[in-house]
C-alpha positions in Angstrom: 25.6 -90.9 213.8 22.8 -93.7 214.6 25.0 -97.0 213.2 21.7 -99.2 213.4 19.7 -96.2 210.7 19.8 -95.5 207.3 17.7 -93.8 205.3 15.9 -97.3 204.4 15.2 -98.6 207.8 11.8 -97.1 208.0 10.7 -100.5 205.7 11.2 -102.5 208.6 8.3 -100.5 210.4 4.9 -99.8 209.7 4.3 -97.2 207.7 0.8 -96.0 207.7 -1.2 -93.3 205.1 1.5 -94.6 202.5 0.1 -95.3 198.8 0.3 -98.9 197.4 2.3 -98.9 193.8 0.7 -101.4 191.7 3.9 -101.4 189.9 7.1 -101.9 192.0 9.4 -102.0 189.5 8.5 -98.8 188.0 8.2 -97.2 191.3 11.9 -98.3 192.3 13.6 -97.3 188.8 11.7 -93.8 189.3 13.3 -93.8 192.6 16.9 -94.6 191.9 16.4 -91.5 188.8 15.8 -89.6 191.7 18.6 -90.6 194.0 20.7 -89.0 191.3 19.2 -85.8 191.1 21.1 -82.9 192.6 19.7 -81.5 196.2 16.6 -79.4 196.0 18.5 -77.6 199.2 21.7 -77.6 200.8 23.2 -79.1 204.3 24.4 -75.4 205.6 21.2 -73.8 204.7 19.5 -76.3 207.1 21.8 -76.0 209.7 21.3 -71.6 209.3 17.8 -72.3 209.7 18.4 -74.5 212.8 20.2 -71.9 214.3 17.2 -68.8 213.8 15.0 -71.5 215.2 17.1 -71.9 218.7 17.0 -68.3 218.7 13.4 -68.8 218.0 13.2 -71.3 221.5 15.1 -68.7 223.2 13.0 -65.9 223.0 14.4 -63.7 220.5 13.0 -64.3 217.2 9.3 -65.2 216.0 8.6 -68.0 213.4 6.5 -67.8 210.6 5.4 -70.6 208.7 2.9 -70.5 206.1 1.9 -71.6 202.4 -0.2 -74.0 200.5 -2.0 -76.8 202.5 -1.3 -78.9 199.3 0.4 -77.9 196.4 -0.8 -79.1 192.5 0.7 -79.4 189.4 -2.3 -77.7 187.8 -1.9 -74.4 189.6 1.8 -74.2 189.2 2.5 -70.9 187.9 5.2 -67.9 188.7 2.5 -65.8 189.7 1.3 -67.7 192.3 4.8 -68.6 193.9 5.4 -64.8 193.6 1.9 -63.9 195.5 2.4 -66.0 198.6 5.6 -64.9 199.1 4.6 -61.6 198.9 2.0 -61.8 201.7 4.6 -63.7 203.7 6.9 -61.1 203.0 4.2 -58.6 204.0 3.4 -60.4 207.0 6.9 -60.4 208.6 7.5 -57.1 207.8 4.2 -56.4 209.6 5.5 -58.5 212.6 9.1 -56.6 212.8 8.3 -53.5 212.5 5.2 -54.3 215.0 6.5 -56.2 217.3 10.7 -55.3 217.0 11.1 -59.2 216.5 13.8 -60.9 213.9 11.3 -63.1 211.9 12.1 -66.5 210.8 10.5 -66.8 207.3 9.6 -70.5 206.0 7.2 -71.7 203.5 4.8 -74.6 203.2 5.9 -74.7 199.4 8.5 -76.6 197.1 7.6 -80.0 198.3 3.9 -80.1 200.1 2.7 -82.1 197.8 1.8 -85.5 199.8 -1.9 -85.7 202.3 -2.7 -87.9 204.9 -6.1 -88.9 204.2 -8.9 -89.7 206.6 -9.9 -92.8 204.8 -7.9 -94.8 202.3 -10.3 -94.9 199.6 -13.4 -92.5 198.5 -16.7 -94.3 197.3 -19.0 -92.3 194.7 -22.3 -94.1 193.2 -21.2 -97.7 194.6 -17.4 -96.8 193.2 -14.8 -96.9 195.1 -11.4 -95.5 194.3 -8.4 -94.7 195.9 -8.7 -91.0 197.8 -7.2 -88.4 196.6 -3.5 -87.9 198.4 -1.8 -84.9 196.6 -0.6 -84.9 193.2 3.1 -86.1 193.7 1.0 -89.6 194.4 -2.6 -89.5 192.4 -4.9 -87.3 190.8 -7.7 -85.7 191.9 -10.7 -86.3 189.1 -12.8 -89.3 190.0 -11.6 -92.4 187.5 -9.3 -95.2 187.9 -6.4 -94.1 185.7 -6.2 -90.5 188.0 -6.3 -92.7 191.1 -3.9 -95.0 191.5 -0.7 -94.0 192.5 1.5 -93.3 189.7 5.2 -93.2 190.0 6.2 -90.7 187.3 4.4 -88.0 189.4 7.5 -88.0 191.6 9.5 -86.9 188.8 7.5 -84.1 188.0 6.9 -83.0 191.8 10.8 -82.9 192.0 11.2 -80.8 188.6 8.1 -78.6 190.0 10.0 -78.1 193.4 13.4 -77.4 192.1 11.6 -74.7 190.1 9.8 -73.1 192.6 13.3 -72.9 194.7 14.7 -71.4 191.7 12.2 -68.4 191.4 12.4 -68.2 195.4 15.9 -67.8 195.9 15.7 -65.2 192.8 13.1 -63.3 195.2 14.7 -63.6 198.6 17.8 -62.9 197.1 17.7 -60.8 193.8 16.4 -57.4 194.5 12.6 -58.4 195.0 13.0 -58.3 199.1 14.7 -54.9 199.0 12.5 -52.4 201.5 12.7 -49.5 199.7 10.4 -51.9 197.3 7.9 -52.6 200.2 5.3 -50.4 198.1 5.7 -53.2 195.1 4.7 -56.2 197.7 0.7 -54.9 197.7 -1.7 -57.4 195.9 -3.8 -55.4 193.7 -7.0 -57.2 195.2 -6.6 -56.2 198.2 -8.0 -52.7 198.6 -9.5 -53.0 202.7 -8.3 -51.6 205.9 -5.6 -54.1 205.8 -4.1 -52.6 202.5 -4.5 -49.5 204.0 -2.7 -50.2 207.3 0.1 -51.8 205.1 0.4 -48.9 202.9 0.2 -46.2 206.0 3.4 -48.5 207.4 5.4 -48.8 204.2 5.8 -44.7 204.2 6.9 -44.9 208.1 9.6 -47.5 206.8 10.1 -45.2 203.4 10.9 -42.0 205.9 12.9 -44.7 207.7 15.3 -45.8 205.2 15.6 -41.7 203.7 16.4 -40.9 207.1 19.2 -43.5 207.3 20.3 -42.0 203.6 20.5 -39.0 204.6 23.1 -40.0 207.4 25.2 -41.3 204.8 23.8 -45.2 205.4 23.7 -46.6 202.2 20.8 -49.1 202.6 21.9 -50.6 199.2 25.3 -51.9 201.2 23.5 -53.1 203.9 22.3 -57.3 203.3 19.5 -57.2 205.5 17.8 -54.2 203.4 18.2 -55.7 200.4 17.9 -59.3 201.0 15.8 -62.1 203.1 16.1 -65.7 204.2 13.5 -67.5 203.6 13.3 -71.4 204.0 11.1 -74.3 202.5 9.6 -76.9 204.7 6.8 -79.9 204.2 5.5 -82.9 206.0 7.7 -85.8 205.4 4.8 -88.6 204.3 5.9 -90.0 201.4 9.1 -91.8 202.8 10.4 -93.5 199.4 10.8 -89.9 197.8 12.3 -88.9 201.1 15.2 -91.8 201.4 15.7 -91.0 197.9 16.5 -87.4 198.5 18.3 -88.8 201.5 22.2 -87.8 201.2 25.4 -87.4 203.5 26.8 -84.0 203.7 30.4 -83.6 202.9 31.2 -81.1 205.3 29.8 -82.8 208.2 29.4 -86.3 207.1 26.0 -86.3 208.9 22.4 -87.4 206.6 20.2 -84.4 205.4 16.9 -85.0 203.5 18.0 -82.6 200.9 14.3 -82.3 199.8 13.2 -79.3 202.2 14.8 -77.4 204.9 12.8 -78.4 207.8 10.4 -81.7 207.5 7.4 -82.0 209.8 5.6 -85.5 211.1 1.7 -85.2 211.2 -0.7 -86.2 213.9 -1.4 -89.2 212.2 2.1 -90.8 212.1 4.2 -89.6 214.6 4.0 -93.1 216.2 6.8 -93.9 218.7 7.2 -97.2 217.1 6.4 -96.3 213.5 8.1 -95.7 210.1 8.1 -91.7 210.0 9.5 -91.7 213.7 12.2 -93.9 212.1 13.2 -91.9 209.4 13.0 -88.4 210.9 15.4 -90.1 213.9 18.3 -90.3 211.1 18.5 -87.1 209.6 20.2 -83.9 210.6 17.4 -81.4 209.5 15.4 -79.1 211.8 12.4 -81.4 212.4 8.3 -80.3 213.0 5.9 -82.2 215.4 2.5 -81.9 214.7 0.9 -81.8 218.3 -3.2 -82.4 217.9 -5.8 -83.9 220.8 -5.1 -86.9 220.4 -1.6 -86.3 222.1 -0.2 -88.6 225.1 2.5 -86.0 226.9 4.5 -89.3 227.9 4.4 -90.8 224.4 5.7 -87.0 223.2 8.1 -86.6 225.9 9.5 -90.7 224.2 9.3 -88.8 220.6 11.5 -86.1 221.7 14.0 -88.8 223.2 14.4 -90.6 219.4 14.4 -87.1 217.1 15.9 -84.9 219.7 18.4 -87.4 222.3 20.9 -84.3 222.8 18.4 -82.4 222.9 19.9 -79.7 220.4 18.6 -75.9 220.5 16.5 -75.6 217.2 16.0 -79.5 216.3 12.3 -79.9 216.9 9.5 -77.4 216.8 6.4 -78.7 218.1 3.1 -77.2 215.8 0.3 -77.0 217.9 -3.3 -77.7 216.5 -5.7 -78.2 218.9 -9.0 -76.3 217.9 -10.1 -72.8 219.8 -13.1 -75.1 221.4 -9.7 -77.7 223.4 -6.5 -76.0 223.0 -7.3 -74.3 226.9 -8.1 -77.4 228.0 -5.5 -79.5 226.6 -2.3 -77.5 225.6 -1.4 -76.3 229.4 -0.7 -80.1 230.7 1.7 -80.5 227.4 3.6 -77.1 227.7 3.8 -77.5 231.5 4.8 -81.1 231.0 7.5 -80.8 228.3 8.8 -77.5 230.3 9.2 -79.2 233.3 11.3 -82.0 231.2 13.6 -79.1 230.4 13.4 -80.3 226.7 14.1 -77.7 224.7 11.5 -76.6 222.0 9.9 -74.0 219.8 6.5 -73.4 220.6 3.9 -72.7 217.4 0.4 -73.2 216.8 -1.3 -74.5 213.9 -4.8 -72.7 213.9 -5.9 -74.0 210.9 -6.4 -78.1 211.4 -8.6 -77.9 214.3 -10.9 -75.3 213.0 -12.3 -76.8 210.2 -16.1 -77.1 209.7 -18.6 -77.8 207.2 -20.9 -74.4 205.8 -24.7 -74.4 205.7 -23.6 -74.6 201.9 -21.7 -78.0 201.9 -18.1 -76.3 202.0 -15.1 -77.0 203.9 -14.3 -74.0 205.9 -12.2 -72.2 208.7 -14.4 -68.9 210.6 -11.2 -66.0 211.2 -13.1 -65.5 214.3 -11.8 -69.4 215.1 -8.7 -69.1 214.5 -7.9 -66.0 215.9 -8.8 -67.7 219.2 -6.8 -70.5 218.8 -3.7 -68.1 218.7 -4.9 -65.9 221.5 -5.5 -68.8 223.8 -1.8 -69.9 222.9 -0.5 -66.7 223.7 -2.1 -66.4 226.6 -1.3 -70.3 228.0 2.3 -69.5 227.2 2.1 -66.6 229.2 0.6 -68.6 232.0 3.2 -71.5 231.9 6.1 -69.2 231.7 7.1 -70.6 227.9 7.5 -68.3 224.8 5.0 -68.9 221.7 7.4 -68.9 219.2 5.3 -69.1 216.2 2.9 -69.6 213.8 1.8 -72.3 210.9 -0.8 -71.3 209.0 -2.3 -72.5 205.3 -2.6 -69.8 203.2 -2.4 -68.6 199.8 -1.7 -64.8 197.7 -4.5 -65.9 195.3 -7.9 -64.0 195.7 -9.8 -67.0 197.0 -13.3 -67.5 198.9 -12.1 -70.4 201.7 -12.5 -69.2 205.2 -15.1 -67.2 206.5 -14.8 -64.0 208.0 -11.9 -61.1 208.3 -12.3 -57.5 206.6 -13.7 -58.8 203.6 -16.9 -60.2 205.4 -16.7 -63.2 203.1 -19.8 -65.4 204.1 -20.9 -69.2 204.0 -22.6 -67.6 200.6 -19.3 -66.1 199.5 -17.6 -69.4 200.0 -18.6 -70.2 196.1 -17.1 -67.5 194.5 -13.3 -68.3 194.5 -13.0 -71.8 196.0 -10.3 -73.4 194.5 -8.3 -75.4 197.5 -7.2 -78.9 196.2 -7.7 -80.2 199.8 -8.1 -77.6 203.2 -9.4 -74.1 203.2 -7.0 -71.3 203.2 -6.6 -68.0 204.1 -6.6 -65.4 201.5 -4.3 -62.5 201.4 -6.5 -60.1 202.8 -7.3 -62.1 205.8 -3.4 -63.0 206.3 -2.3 -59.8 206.2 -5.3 -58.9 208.9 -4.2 -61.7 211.3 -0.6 -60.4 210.6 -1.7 -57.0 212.3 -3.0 -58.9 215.2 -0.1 -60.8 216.0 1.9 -58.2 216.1 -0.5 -56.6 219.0 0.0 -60.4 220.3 3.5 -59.9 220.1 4.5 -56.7 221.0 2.3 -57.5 224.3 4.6 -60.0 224.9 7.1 -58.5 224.5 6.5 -55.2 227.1 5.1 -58.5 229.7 8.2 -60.2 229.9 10.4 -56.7 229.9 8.2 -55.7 233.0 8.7 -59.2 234.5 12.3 -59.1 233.9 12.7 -55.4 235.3 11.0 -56.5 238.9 
């Protein structure tokens, strides 16, 4: 254990895209409530997931990380927890039975609640307000009251999140992840080629599992039929919540921020010398590294040293987002560079950040087209460097929405209208999920026969 850290010495460094309270005392009463509050996860489920994710760096699982680019209090409904993890569910079933590649399963969900923003404040009709960043800190209408950061909203993101685990851990665990249900995972919206595809390989796995029956395997006996893992994860922004969900495990007497299994630092605060650095450093969790263009491989290789000094199989997982138009021209220096350190990693790409553009028709949007490249370039650099692409991070959602462009469902700058409902980022709809799903298993299962032919010569 670090003897000069604690789960408060991030005060002593700058913290930047961090709200100001305009009451303090409210803010630190809200957070000692919440220093009582039981864990939203445990110690030995982070350390499981640590463990799949070194098999992950190793070459013998794939990680997929998806959910919510930002998750409200308005939208909060079982329905929509039990939609996205259906599509994830779809997706790494898609992936297995593809590709014949354990799947580590982990959510953007039960604690994304917190943005950086571009700029600090938004400015409609000479008013300017704070911006908008995530409803565990403001609100999103336009007046003064919504806008400033409000400390009770911590309370209620906690009570949301510990909710959302419950009705999780009921579906991972209760029945709802059983195969011989895989026919009950279909959305009801989705009726294209990819519903099809998904239907067509849900009878394979139905013949599958009577096959095994009839050899006298009881698939109701058997865990891994019946149940999945599935982990939580978020970017680790808003620090105070964070320290206050800060405790030391019992078993191991080491610190775990019990708010998420796996906590990631964004490209705009991963400084070396900076607050989130500070924090992350302390804590025992499996830990995510947003990697964008404005990366400095020295200043990474530094990060690594503070988060990862023992450099643990499974610690850190370094998420990619470059943009299809500079990850070919950026990522092979980093993975070449980080290789050669002998650091050890997992490798996923984030598609979604550095494809965003602006419609014809004033929306935020992400083309499939875009991001499909972005993951094909990264398989294809990792193939070059000799590194395995462990995974992806996507934003994405089970509701029927109109956000990106493209996919099976030819959804159009015209379409974007329809069904936009994203609080912040576009995201992928089911649908268009599910198709990319398909594709990374041909990704996948590519890689997989390369590096069996390269092994065999």
């Amino acid at each position: 254990m670090n003897n000069n850290w604690s789960p408060s010495s991030w005060r002593k460094k700058n913290a930047l895209h961090m709200p100001q309270y305009l009451d303090e005392k409210h803010l630190n009463k809200t957070l000692e409530k919440i220093s009582k509050f039981p864990p939203l996860v445990f110690a030995g489920e982070a350390r499981v997931l640590k463990e799949k994710l070194s098999d992950v760096s190793k070459g013998k699982a794939f990680m997929l990380q998806g959910g919510d680019c930002a998750e409200s209090f308005a939208d909060f409904h079982p329905d929509n927890i039990r939609d996205t993890f259906k599509v994830i569910l779809q997706m790494a079933v898609v992936l297995t039975f593809g590709a014949s590649c354990p799947i580590v399963k982990v959510g953007r969900i039960a604690g994304q609640f917190a943005k950086p923003r571009s700029s600090a404040t938004e400015k409609i009709n000479n008013i300017e307000l704070e911006s908008y960043k995530g409803d565990i800190i403001n609100g999103i209408d336009f007046n003064e009251k919504d806008r400033n950061p409000d400390p009770n909203r911590l309370v209620q993101a906690y009570n949301q999140s510990a909710s959302t685990l419950n009705l999780l851990r009921a579906f991972s665990q209760g029945g709802f992840a059983n195969l011989n249900k895989i026919h009950q995972w279909n959305l009801n919206f989705v009726k294209d080629e990819n519903a099809t595809k998904f239907t067509e390989m849900s009878n394979r796995i139905d013949e599958c599992l009577s096959f095994m029956q009839a050899c006298g395997i009881n698939g109701n006996s058997v865990r891994q039929l019946n149940e999945t893992d599935f982990f939580t994860s978020h970017e680790a922004l808003l620090l105070q919540y964070e320290e206050a969900l800060t405790r030391i495990d019992s078993t191991s007497g080491k610190w775990y921020d019990v708010s998420a299994h796996m906590l990631w630092v964004g490209d705009r605060t991963r400084q070396l010398d900076g607050a989130h650095i500070e924090f992350l450093k302390g804590i025992e969790n499996p830990i995510g590294i947003k990697v964008g263009p404005s990366t400095k491989t020295d200043e990474l290789l530094k990060i690594l040293d503070v988060l990862n000094p023992n450099n643990e199989s499974g610690k850190i997982t370094l998420i990619c987002r470059m943009g299809h138009e500079k990850v070919g021209s950026m990522l092979p220096n980093i993975v070449n560079t980080i290789h050669k350190s002998g650091k050890d990693v997992v490798w996923t790409c984030d598609p979604m950040h550095g494809n965003t553009i602006k419609s014809n028709t004033g929306y935020k949007t992400r083309p499939l087209k875009d991001i499909i490249s972005e993951i094909h370039q990264f398989f294809q650099i990792h193939r070059s460097e000799g590194t395995y692409p462990g995974g992806v991070h996507l934003e994405m959602t089970g509701q029927d929405v109109t956000e990106c462009m493209g996919g099976l469902q030819e959804i159009t700058d015209q379409d974007l209208q329809n069904r936009y409902h994203t609080y912040c980022d576009p995201r992928l709809n089911a649908s268009q999920s599910l198709e990319l799903a398909f594709l990374l298993s041909d990704f996948l299962k590519e890689e997989k026969l390369l590096s069996k032919q390269s092994s065999n010569l």
